[in-house]
N, C-alpha and C positions, 0 to 999 in steps of 0.2 A: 707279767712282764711281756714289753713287746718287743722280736726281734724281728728281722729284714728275714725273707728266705733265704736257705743253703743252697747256693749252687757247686756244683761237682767240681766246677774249675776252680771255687777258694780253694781247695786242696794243695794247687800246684800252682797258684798264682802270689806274686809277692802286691803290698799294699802297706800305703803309709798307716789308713785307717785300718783298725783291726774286722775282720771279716766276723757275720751274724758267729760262727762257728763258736770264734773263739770269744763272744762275748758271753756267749751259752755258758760254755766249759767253764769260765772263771765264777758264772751267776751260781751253776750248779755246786761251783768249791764254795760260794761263801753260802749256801743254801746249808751244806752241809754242817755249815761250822768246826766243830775241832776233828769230825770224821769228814770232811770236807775232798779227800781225794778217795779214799772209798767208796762216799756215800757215788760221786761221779763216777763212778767206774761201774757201781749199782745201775744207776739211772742209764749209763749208757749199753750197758746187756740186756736192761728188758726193753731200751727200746731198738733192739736188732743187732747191736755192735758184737759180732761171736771173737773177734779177735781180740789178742793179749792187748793189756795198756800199754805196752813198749812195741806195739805195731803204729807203724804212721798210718794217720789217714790216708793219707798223696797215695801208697798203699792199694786200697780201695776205696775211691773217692766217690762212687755212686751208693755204695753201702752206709758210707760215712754220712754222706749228704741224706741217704734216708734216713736215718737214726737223729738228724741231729735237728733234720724239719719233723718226725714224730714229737721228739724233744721239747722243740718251740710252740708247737700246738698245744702240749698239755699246758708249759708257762703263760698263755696268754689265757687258761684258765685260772691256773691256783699258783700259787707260790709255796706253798706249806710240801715242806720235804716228803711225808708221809705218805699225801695226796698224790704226788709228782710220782715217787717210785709205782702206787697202786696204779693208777690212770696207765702207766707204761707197761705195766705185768697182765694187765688186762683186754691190753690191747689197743689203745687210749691215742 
């Protein structure tokens, strides 16, 4: 899958189009399928996100923005959930 880069300012920027971010987040829920906000909350801790899921990005919007471009790096390799969490726990 291929997404646009995160910039720090989607964070706190409004948009008619939906920003890379939030195109990840819904990719990674159907990735997951019926663990689908889990498996995202998975994917989003190894790739850097230390904060709870009820933290907004807007939050920390440079930490956000690196989690979510390690993220899109691995998707532009694999799509398989398994792969995706490995690649991010590895450092990927």
């Amino acid at each position: 899958m291929q997404f646009d880069e995160v910039q720090a300012e989607h964070f706190s920027s409004l948009s008619r189009n939906p920003f890379p971010h939030v195109l990840i987040d819904r990719a990674l829920i159907q990735l997951g399928g019926d663990h689908g906000g889990p498996y995202r909350n998975s994917v989003l801790a190894a790739a850097g996100w230390i904060h709870s899921n009820l933290t907004p990005f807007s939050k920390h919007p440079a930490e956000a923005c690196n989690a979510f471009n390690r993220i899109r790096a691995v998707l532009a390799e694999t799509e398989d959930p398994d792969a995706v969490l490995a690649a991010l726990k590895k450092g990927g």
